[in-house]
C-alpha positions in Angstrom: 174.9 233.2 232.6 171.4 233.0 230.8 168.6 231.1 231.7 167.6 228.1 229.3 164.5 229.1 228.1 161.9 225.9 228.3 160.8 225.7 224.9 164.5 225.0 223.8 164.8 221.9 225.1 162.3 219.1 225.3 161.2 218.1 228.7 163.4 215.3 228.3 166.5 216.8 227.6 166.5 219.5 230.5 165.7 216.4 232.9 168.9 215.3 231.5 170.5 218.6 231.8 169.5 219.0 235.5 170.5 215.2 236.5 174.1 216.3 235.0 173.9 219.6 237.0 172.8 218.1 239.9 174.8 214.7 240.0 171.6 212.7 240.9 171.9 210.5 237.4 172.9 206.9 236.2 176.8 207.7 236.2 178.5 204.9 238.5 179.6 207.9 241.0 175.8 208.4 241.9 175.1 204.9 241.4 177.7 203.5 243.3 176.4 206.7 246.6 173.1 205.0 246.4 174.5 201.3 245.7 173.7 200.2 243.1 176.9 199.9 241.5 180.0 198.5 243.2 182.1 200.9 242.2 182.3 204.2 240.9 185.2 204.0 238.3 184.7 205.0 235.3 185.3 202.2 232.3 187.9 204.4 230.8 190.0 202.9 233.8 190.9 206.4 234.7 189.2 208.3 237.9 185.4 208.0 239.3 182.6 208.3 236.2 180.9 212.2 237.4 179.6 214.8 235.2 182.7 216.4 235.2 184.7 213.7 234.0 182.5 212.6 231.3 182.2 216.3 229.4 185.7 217.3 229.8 188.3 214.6 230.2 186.8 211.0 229.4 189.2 209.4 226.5 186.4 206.9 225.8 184.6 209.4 223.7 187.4 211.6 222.6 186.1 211.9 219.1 182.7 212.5 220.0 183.8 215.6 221.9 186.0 217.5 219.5 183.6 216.8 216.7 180.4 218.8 219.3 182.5 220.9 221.1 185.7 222.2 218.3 187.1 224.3 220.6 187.8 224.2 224.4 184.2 224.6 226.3 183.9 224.6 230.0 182.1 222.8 232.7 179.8 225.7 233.2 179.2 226.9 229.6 178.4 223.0 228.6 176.0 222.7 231.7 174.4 226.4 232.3 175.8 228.4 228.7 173.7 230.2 226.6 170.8 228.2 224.6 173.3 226.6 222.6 175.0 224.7 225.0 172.9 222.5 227.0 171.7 221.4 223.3 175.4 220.8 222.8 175.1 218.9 225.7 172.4 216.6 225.1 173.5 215.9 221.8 177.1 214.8 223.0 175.1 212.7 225.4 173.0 211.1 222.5 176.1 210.4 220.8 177.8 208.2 223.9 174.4 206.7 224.4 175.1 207.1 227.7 171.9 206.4 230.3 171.5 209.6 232.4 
């Protein structure tokens, strides 16, 4: 897989790219490891709120996926893909609003 090349994303956006990677983020599975949180569910109801649930199986935001990612992406192209992904990435995140 390539290497994201700095000046395509902000500083900002590959911290937020490697706290995804990495796991070390604001999702309530990392918060609830260094408790902070009480539990780690997810507010879909569903399973623990990770990385991996968030990009590729959260219903919560269902329409915010298919309309970044129109066809089937995986895990690794969404996280370490060419240039265009992580940017795909970033933006999904953006859309969620989610705090990472």
């Amino acid at each position: 897989m390539e290497a994201i090349i700095p000046s395509l994303l902000s500083r900002h956006e590959q911290t937020m790219i490697f706290r995804l990677r990495t796991g070390q983020c604001r999702l309530r599975s990392h918060m609830k490891k260094i408790e902070i949180e009480k539990s780690a569910l997810c507010p879909c109801g569903l399973e623990a709120q990770t990385t991996t649930h968030v990009l590729q199986s959260c219903p919560l935001d269902k329409r915010e996926k298919e309309s970044n990612w129109p066809t089937e992406s995986s895990l690794g192209n969404k996280l370490h893909g060419t240039a265009t992904d992580p940017r795909l990435t970033v933006r999904f995140i953006g859309l969620t609003r989610l705090q990472i």
